[in-house]
VMD Tcl script that draws the C-alpha trace (Angstrom):
set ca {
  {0.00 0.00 0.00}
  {1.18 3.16 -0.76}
  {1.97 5.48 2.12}
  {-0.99 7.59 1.49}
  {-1.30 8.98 5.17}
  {2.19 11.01 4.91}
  {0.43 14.03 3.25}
  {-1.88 14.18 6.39}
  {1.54 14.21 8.59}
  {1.09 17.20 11.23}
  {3.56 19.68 10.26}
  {7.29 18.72 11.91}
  {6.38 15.55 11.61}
  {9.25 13.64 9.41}
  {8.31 10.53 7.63}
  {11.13 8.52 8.47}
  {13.73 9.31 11.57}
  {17.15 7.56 11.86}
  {16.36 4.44 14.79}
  {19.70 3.88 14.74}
  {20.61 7.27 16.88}
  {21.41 4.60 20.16}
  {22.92 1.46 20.03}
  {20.37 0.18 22.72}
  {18.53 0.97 25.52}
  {21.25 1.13 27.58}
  {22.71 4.19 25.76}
  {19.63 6.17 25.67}
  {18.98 5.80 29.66}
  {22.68 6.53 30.73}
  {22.54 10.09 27.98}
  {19.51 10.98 29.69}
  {21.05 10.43 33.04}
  {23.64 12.34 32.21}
  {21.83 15.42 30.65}
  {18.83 15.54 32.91}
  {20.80 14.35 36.15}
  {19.38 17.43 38.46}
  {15.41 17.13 37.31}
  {13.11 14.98 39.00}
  {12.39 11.77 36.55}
  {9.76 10.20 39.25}
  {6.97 11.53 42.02}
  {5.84 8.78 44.87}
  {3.40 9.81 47.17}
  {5.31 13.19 47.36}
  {8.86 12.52 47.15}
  {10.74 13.17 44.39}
  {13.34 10.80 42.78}
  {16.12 12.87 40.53}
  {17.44 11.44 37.03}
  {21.10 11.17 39.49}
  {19.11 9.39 42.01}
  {17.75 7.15 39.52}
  {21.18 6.86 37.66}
  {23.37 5.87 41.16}
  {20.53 3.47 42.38}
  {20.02 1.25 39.22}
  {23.94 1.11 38.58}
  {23.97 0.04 42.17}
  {21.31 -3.10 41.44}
  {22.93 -4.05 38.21}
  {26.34 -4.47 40.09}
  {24.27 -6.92 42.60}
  {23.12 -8.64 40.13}
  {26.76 -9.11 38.61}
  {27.76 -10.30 42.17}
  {24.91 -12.47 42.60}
  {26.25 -14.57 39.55}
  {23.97 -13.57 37.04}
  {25.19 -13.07 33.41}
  {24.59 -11.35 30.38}
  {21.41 -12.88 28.65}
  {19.89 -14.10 31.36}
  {15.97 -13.47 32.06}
  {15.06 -11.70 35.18}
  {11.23 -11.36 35.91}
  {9.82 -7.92 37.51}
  {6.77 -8.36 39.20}
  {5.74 -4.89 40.88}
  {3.35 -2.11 40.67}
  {4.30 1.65 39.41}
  {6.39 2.13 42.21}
  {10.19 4.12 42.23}
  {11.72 0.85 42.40}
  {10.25 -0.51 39.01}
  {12.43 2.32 36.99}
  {15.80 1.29 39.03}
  {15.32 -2.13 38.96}
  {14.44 -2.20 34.80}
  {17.35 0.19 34.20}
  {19.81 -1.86 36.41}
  {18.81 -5.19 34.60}
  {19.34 -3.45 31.17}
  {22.53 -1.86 32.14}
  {24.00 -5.85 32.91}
  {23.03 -7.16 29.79}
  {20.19 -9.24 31.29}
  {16.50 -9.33 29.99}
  {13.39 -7.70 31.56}
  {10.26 -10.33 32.14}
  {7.58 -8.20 32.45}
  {4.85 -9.78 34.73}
  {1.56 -8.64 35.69}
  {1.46 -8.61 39.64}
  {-2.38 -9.88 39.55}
  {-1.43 -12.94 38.33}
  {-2.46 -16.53 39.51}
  {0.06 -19.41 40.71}
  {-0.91 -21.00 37.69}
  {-0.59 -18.16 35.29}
  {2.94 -16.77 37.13}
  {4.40 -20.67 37.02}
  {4.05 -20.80 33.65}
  {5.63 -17.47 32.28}
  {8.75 -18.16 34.76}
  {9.27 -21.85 33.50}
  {8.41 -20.28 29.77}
  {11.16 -17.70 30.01}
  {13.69 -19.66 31.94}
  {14.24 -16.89 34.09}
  {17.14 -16.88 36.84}
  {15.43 -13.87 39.37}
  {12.89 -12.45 40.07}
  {12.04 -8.49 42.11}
  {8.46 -9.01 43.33}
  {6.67 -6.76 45.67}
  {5.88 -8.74 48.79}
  {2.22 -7.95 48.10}
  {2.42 -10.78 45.79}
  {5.11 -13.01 47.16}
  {2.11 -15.82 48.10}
  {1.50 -15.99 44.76}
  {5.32 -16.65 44.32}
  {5.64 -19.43 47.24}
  {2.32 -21.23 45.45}
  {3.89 -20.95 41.71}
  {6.47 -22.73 43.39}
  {4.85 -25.34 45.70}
  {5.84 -28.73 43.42}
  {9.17 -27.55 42.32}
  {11.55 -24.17 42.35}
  {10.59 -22.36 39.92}
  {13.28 -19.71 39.98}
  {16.66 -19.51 42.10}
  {16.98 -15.86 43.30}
  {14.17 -13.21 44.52}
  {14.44 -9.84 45.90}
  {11.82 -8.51 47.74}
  {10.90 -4.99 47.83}
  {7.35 -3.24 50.12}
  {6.11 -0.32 49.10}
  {7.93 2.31 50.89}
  {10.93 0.95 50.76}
  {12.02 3.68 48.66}
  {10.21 6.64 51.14}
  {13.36 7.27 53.52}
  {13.16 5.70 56.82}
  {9.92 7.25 58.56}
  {7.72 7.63 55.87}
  {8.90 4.14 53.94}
  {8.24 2.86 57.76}
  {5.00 4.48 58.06}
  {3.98 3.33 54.36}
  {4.83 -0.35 54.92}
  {3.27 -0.60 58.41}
  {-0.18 0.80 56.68}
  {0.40 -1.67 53.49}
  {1.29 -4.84 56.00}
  {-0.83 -4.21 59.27}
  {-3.78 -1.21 58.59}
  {-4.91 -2.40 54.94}
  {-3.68 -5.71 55.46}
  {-2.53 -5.82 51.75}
  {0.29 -8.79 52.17}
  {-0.58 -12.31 52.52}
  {1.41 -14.47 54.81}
  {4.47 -15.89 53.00}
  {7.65 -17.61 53.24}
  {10.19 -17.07 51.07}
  {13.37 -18.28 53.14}
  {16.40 -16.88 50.88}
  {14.86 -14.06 49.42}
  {16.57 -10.64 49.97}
  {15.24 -7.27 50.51}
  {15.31 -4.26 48.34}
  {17.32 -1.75 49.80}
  {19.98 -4.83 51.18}
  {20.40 -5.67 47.84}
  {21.21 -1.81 47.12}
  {23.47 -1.65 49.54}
  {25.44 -4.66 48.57}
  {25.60 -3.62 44.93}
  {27.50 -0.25 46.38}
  {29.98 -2.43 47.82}
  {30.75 -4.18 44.63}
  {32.07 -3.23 41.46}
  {29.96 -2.45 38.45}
  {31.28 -3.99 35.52}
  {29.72 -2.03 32.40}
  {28.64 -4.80 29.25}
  {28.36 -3.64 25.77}
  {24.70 -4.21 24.51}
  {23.89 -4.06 20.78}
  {20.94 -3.98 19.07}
  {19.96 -7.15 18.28}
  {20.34 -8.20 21.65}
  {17.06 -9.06 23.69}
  {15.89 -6.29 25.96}
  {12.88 -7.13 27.23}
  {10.35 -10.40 27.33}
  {6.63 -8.86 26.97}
  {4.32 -11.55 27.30}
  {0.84 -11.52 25.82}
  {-2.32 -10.83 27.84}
  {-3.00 -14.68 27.32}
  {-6.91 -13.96 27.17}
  {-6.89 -16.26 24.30}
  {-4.51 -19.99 24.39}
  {-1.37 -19.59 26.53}
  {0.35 -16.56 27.23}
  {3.45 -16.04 24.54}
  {6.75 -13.77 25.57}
  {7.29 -11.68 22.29}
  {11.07 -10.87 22.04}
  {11.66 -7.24 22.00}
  {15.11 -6.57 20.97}
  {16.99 -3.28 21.93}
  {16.77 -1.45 18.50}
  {12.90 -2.33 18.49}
  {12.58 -0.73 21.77}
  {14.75 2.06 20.94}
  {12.79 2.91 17.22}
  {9.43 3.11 19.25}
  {10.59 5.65 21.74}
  {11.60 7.60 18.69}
  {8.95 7.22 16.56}
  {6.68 7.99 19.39}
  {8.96 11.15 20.13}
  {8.68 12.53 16.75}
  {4.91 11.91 16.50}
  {4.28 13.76 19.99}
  {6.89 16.24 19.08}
  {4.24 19.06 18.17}
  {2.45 18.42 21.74}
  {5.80 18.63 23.05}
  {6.65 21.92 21.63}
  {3.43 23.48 23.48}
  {4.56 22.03 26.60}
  {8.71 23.51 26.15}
  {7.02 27.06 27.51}
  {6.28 25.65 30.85}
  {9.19 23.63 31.31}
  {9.53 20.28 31.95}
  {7.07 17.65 30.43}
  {5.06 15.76 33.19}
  {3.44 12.64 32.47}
  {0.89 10.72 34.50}
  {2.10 7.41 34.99}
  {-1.06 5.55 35.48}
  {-0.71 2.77 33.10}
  {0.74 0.06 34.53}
  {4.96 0.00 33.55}
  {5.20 -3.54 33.79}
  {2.37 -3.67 30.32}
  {4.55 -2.73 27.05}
  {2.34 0.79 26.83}
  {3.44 2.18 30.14}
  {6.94 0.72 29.89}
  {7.30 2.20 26.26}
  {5.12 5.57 26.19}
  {5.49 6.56 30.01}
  {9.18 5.45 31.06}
  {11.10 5.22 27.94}
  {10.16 7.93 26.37}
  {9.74 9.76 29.60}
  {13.11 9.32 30.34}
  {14.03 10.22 26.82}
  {12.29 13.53 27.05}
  {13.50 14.34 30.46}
  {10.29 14.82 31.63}
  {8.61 13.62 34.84}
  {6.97 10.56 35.91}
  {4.00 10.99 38.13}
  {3.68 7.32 39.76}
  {0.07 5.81 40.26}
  {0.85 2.56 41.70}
  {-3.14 1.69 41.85}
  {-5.00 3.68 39.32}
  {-8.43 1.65 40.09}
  {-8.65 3.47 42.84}
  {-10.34 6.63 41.46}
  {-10.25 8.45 44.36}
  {-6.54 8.35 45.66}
  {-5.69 8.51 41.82}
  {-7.69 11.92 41.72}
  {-6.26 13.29 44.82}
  {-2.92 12.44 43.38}
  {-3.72 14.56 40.33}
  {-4.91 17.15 42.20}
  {-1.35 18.20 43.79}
  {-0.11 18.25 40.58}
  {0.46 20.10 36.92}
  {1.07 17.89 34.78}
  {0.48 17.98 30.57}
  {0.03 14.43 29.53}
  {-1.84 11.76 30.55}
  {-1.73 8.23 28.50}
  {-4.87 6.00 29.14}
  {-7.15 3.49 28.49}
  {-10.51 4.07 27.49}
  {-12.01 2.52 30.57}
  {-9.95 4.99 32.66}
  {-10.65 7.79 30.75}
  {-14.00 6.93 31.59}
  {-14.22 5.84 35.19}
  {-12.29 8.95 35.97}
  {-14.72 11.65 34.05}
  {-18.05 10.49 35.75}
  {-16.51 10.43 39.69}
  {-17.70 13.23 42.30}
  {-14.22 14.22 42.36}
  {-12.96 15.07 38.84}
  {-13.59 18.39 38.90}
  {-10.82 19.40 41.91}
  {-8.18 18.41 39.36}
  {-6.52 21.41 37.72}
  {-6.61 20.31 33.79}
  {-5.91 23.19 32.26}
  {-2.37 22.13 31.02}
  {-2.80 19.14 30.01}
  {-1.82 18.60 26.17}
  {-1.68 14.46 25.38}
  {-4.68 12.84 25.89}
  {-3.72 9.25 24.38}
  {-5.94 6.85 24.35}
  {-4.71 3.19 23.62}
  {-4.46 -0.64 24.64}
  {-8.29 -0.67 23.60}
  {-11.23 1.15 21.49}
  {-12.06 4.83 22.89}
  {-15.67 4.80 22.81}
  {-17.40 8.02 21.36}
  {-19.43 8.71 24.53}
  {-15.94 8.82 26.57}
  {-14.32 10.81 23.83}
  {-16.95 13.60 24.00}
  {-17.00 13.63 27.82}
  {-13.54 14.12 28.15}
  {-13.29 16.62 26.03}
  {-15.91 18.57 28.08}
  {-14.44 18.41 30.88}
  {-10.60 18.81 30.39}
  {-10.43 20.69 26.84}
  {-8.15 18.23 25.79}
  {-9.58 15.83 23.50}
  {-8.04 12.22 23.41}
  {-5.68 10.96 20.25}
  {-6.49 7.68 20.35}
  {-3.66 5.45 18.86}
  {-2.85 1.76 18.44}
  {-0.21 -0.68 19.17}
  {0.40 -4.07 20.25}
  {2.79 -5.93 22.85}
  {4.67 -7.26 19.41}
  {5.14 -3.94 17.70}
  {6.81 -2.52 20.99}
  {4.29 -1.39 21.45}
  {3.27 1.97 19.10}
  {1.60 1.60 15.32}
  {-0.27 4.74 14.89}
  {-2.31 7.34 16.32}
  {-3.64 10.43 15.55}
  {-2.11 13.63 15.07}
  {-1.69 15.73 18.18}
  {-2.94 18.77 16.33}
  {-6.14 17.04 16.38}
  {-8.87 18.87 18.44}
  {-11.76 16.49 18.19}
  {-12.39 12.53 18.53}
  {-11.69 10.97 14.75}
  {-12.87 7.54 15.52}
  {-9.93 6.31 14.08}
  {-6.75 4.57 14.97}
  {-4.86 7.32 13.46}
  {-2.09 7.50 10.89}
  {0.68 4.94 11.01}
  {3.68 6.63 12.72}
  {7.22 7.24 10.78}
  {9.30 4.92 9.13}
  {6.24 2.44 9.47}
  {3.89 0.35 6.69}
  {0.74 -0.63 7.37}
  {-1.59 -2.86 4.96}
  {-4.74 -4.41 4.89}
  {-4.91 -7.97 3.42}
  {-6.82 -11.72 3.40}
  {-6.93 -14.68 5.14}
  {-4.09 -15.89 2.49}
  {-1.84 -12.81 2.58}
  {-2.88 -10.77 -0.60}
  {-4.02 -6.84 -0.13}
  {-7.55 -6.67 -0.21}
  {-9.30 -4.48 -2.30}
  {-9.65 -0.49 -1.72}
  {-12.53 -0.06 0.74}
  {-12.66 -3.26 1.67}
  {-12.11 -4.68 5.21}
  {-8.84 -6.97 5.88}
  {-6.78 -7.78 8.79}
  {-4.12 -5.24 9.52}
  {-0.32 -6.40 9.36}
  {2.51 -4.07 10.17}
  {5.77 -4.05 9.18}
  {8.98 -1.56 10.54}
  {11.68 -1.42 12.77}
  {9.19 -1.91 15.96}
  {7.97 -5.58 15.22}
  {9.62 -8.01 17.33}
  {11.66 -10.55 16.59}
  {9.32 -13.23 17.13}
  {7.90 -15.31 20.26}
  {10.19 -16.52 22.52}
  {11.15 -20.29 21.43}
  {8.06 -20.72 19.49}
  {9.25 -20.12 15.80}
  {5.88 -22.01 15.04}
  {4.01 -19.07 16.31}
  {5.84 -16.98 14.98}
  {5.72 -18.65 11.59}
  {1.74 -17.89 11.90}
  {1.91 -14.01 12.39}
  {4.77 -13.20 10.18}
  {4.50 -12.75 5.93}
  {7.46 -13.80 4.06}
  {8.18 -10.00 3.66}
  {7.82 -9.20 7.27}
  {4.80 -7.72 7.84}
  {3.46 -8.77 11.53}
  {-0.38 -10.31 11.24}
  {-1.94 -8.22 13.71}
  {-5.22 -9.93 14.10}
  {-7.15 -6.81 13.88}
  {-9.52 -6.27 11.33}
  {-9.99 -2.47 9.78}
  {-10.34 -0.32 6.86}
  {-9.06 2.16 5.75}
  {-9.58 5.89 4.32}
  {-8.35 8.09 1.24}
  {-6.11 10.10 3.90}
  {-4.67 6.77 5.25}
  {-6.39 7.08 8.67}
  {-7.52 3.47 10.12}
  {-10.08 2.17 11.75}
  {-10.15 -0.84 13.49}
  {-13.42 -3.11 13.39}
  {-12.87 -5.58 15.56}
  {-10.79 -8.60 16.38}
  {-10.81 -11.04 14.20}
  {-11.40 -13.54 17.18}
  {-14.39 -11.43 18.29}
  {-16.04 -11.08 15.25}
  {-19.87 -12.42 15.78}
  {-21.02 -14.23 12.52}
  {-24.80 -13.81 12.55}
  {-26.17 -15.85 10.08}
  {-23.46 -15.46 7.43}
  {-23.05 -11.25 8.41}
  {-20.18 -9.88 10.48}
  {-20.85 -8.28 13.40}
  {-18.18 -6.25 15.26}
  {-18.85 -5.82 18.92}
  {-16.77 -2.56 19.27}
  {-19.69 -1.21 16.68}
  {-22.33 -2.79 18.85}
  {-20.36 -1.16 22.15}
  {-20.01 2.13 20.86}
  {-23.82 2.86 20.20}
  {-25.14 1.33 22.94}
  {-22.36 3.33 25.67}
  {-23.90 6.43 23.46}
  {-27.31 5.62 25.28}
  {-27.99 7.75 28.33}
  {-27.88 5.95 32.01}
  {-25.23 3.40 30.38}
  {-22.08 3.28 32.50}
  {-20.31 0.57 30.28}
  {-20.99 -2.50 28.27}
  {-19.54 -5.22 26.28}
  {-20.77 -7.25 23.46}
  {-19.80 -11.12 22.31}
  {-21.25 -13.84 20.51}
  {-23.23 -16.92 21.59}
  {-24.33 -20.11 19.97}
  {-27.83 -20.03 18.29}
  {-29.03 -23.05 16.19}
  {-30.74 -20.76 14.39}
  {-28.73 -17.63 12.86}
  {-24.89 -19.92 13.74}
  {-24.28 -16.80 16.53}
  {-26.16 -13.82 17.92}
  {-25.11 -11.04 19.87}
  {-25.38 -11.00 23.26}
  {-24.80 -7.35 25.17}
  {-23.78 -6.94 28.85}
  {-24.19 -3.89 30.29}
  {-23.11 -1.33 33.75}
  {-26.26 0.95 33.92}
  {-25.20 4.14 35.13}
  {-29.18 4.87 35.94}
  {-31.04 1.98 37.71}
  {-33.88 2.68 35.96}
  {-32.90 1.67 32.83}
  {-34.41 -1.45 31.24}
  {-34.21 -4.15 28.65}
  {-36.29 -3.03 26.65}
  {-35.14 0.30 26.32}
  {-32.01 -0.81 25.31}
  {-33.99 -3.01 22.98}
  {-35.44 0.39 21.62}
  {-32.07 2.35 21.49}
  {-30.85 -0.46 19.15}
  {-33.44 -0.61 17.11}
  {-33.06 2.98 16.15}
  {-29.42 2.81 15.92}
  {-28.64 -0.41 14.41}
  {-29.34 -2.76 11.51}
  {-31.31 -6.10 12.88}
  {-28.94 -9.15 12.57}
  {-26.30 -6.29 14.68}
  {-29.13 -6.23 17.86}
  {-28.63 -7.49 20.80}
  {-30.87 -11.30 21.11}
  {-29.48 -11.40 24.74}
  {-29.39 -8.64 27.18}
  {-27.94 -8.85 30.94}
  {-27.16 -6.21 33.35}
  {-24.36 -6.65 35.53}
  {-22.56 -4.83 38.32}
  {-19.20 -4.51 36.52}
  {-16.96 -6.36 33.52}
  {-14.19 -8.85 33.80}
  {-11.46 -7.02 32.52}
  {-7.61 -7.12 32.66}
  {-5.89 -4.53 34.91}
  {-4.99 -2.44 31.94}
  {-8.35 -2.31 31.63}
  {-9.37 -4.37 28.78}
  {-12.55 -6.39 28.48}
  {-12.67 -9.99 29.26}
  {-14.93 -10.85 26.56}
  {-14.07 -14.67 26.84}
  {-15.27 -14.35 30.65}
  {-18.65 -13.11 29.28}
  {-18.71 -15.67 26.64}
  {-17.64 -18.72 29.39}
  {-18.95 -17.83 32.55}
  {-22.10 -17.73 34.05}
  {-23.75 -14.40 34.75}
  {-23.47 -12.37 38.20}
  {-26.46 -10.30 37.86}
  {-26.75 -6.56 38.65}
  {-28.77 -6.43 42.15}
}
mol new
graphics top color blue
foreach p $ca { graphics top sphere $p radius 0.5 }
foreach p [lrange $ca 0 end-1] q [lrange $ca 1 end] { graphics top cylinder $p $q radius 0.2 }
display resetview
């Protein structure tokens, strides 16, 4: 496909960059650590953490890690929340060569057992919060040889970390009994890596920086191998696509980002500490963004000009009692990703903070950033965007072959932010690679005569309804447009009839609501075989903690009704 979408490029907005500007991760943290060693790079509950701090403390893990036996190559697994520690731990495990295993602290025995026997890794930093789950991954056999363990203010000084932990462990109650006999803490393992001798390791591009497992919602969870110069080519691209935001934010200094997404999921690590640190800008930590509340008061202290999110946060955020005490008046990146922005959330947002979301698109395999719309843009496009520099972007069939202009195909991606494949499963990767390396994405969109995408749906979710497609996030999108509707998600179940039919569960944000009003809403908004058969009200959706929909739970489990 011809690259179509570069005369729609904001202005400054190159159409290829040189991704080769760092040799690897490694070299872009240590510049930035150098040039922005006085700023604050992190906020935690009020204390700041300085690009030196940062700099000393990781270089002071990686040299325990040396000590501790460890080589180059080997996996290590980080299992915390967005806490200062993440940052110095990630940077100290880059810095000796070693590989970051991302994994998602809500994770079950099951689910944590297999993506440290799947990686092979050697050690693992896990917040004690989730060190049961650790002990019962490893109940039949050890599962990994060294942990650290690190509580939540172990970074806060000596009062306030104190004070923090005695709230997390005894007040909130927050930490399951466990017994991890060799483990060693945190700031021990600081200290001993300031008695040793830090042995720097030349890194080049090719090698493996990072293991970013799939969400695993469908089959087993897969590690896609990130290698250094995909990592690096992200930050960049991402950097020159935001650049114009950027520029507005130059007159008030230095950038500040809400870190809300999770950093251990490949948006956060890529978008809010990569690039952050890139930028020199600041990190605003959330470690617990669910709840709205502490988030809000968070925000509240703050000034802060961009603010990465997922749609459901977006959301949850713009309808609570407390919104309006946050000062948003200089915020400038609203970007919406990891799922669909819904319309609805789109316009309310916009109400509220002037700032109207660029939604964009990206995947754990593509490191994570594909495209996204200009941030020039002043209203909701209902589009993924344009694909961002030095990336291609086509639409084609089931057998490979670009599908006709205005036709729906599966999107497949191909630049210097695809991955290298999935980790010791060339099969796999066999099955989402074209012989001239464009990734399979498994989305299904169209696209316009400016080049801006849209994504219709997965192709996994797609509801066949008697021989017609029908995309839930279609379905979604007019039904969250209804008035009293908090949320909903649609999914297809058997009928013997019509093959599938679309069943709709729903959050009402108005008790009074009914089935057949939603019933009526449809009819006026969508085409029959597209209606809801099924309606159910709940109390909430299954959903990841990024905050995507569990559509599988919908389609498997029983119902919870609303009460």
């Amino acid at each position: 496909m011809e690259r179509i979408w570069l005369k729609h490029y904001p202005e400054g907005v190159p159409a290829d960059i040189d991704v080769s500007v760092y040799p690897s991760l490694v070299a872009l943290l240590e510049e930035s650590f150098r040039k922005h060693a006085a700023l604050p790079a992190y906020r935690f509950m009020g204390k700041s953490f300085s690009y030196a701090q940062v700099d000393e403390l990781s270089r002071a893990f990686a040299a325990y890690l040396q000590a501790s036996g460890l080589q180059p190559g080997d996996r290590v697994a980080v299992m915390m929340p967005n806490v200062p520690q993440y940052p110095v731990v990630v940077a100290g495990i880059l810095r000796a060569g070693m590989v970051v295993v991302n994994v998602n602290p809500l994770y079950t025995p099951r689910e944590l057992e297999h993506q440290l026997k799947d990686a092979g890794t050697k050690s693992i930093v896990i917040m004690e919060n989730f060190a049961a789950t650790l002990q019962a991954a490893q109940a039949h056999a050890k599962v990994v040889d060294h942990v650290v363990l690190t509580a939540m203010g172990d970074m806060l000084g000596w009062i306030k970390g104190a004070v923090v932990n005695h709230v997390v462990r005894r007040v909130k109650k927050m930490v399951p009994e466990f017994q991890l006999a060799d483990a060693v803490r945190f700031n021990d393992a600081i200290a001993q890596g300031r008695g040793a001798v830090f042995k720097p390791v030349t890194v080049r591009p090719d090698d493996i920086a990072v293991l970013q497992y799939t969400g695993g919602t469908t089959g087993v969870s897969k590690g896609a191998v990130l290698l250094h110069r995909n990592l690096v080519a992200n930050v960049l691209q991402s950097e020159a696509w935001y650049r114009p935001a950027i520029d507005r934010v130059a007159a008030e200094g230095q950038v500040v980002t809400i870190c809300a997404l999770p950093l251990y999921h490949i948006f956060g690590f890529n978008t809010n500490m990569m690039l952050g640190l890139r930028m020199g800008g600041c990190g605003i930590l959330i470690p617990n963004p669910r709840d709205l509340a502490g988030t809000l008061k968070t925000l509240s202290t703050e000034r802060f000009h961009s603010f990465p999110a997922v749609n459901t946060l977006f959301h949850a955020l713009a309808h609570h009692p407390d919104f309006d005490k946050v000062d948003w008046s200089h915020l400038k990146m609203s970007v919406g990703g990891g799922m669909a922005v819904q319309q609805a959330t789109a316009k309310l947002w916009l109400e509220k903070t002037g700032c109207p979301i660029c939604e964009g698109y990206g995947l754990s395999e593509t490191s994570p950033v594909v495209s996204c719309n200009p941030t020039t843009s002043t209203a909701y496009s209902g589009t993924i965007g344009l694909p961002v520099p030095n990336t291609e972007l086509r639409l084609i069939d089931d057998e490979g072959h670009e599908v006709p202009a205005g036709q729906a195909g599966e999107i497949a991606v191909r630049g210097p932010q695809v991955m290298a494949g999935y980790w010791q499963r060339p099969d796999e990767t066999a099955r989402v690679m074209t012989a001239d390396g464009f990734f399979r994405t498994g989305d299904v969109g169209m696209v316009d005569e400016r080049g801006y995408f849209r994504i219709v749906d997965r192709k996994k979710d797609m509801i066949l309804v008697s021989g017609f497609n029908v995309y839930p996030n279609e379905v979604e999108d007019v039904i969250t447009q209804m008035p009293g509707i908090m949320e909903c998600a649609a999914v297809g179940v058997p009928d013997e009839k019509a093959g599938e039919v679309v069943k709709v569960v729903i959050v009402k944000k108005d008790p009074a609501v009914t089935e057949a009003d939603v019933r009526h809403w449809c009819e006026a908004n969508l085409t029959g075989y597209k209606r809801p058969k099924l309606v159910e009200f709940r109390n909430d959706l299954p959903k990841t903690p990024v905050g995507k929909v569990l559509r599988r739970e919908l389609r498997d489990r029983p119902a919870t009704p609303a009460r």
